[in-house]
N, C-alpha and C positions, 0 to 999 in steps of 0.2 A: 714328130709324133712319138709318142712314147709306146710301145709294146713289149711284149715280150717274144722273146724269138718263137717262130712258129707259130705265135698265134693270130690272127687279123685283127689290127685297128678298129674300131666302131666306124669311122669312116669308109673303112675297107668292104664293111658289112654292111653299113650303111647304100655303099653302089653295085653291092651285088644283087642284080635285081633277078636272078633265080626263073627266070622265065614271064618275070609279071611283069604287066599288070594282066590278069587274066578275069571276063567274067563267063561265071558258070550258073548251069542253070540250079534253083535251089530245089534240094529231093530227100526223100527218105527224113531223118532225125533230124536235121536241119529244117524242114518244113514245120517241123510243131513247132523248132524255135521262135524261125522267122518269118514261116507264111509262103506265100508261093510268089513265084518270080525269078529274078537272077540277082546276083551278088556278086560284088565287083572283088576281088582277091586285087590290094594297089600293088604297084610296086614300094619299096621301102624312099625311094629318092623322091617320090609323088607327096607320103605323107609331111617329108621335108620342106618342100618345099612351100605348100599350103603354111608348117609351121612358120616360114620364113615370112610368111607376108603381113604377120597380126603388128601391127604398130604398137608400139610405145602407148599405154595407156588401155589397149582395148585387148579382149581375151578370145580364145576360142575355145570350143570341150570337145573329146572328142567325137562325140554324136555327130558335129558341125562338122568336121573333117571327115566322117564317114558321109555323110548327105552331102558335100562339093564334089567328092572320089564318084560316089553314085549317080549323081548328074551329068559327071563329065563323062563318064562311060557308061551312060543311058541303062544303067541297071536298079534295080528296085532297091538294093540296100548295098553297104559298103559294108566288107565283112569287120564284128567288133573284134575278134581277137588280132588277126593281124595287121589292122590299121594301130591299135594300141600296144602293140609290141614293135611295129616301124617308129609310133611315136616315141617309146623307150629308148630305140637303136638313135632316132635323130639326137633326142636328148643326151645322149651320152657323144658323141659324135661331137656335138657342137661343145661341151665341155673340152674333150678330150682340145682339139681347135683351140678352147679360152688355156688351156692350162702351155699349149705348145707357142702362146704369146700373141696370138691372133685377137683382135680386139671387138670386131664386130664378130658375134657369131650368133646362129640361131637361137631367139629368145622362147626357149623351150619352157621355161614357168611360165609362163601366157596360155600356155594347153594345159588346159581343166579334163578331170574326168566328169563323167555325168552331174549335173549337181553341183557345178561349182567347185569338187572338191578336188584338191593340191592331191598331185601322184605323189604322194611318197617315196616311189621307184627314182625318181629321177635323180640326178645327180645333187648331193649336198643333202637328200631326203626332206622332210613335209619341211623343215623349222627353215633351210635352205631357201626353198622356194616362196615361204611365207615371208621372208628375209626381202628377197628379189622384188615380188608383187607388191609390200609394201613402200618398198622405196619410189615406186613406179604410183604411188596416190592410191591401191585399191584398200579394202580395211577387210582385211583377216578374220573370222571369229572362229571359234573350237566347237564343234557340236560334236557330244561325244569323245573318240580316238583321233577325231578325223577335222582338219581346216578345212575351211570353206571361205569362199570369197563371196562378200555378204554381198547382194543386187548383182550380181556378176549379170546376169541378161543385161541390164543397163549398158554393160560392155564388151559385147559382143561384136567382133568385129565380123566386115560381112566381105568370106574373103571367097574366090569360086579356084 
């Protein structure tokens, strides 16, 4: 792996799982967001591994990885920021993995944001993963700043 001294590998950050998976009950500002109930805080290796399992061909977003997190730990929603910043940490992780010569590694352009639309965040940014998905049969178009993968419901995979 390649680092720099002192600082943690995405991998390294990737398995610190910081005390979670924790759910808590939702209160105060958080209720106007998201309404009343509990919310699942995953751990970061949770949202991994969920990414791990979308096949060749089918996509996930991360709404779907926040509602498999929320079922599996019987809580009303899966929190969006830090399920979408574990997806970040996995995606750069499993890079980090492609670039250290490892050949299989987690097919992190297959996690859509809401809508279809290509994280830009991710390693290689939107043209990267646009690059990726299309090699893989999906068809790309630009609305806007922003990719989208056109009928992406079609290819959802259904993963728990």
């Amino acid at each position: 792996m390649i680092c720099m001294p002192g600082k943690r590998s995405w991998w390294e950050k990737l398995e610190d799982s910081k005390g979670l998976p924790r759910v808590e009950k939702i209160t105060g500002k958080m209720s106007k967001r998201w309404g009343t109930g509990t919310v699942v805080i995953p751990a970061p290796m949770e949202v991994y591994e969920i990414m791990r399992k979308v096949p060749r061909g089918k996509l996930i977003t991360i709404n779907e990885i926040r509602a498999a997190l929320a079922q599996k730990h019987k809580a009303t929603i899966g929190c969006p920021m830090t399920t979408g910043i574990f997806a970040w940490v996995a995606a750069n992780a499993a890079e980090e993995k492609r670039q250290g010569g490892e050949k299989e590694v987690v097919p992190y352009w297959r996690t859509l944001k809401a809508g279809g639309v290509i994280n830009e965040k991710y390693p290689g940014g939107a043209l990267g993963q646009k690059r990726l998905l299309e090699e893989e049969g999906h068809r790309v178009v630009q609305k806007g700043k922003s990719f989208v993968v056109a009928d992406f419901e079609k290819s959802l995979a259904k993963v728990t």
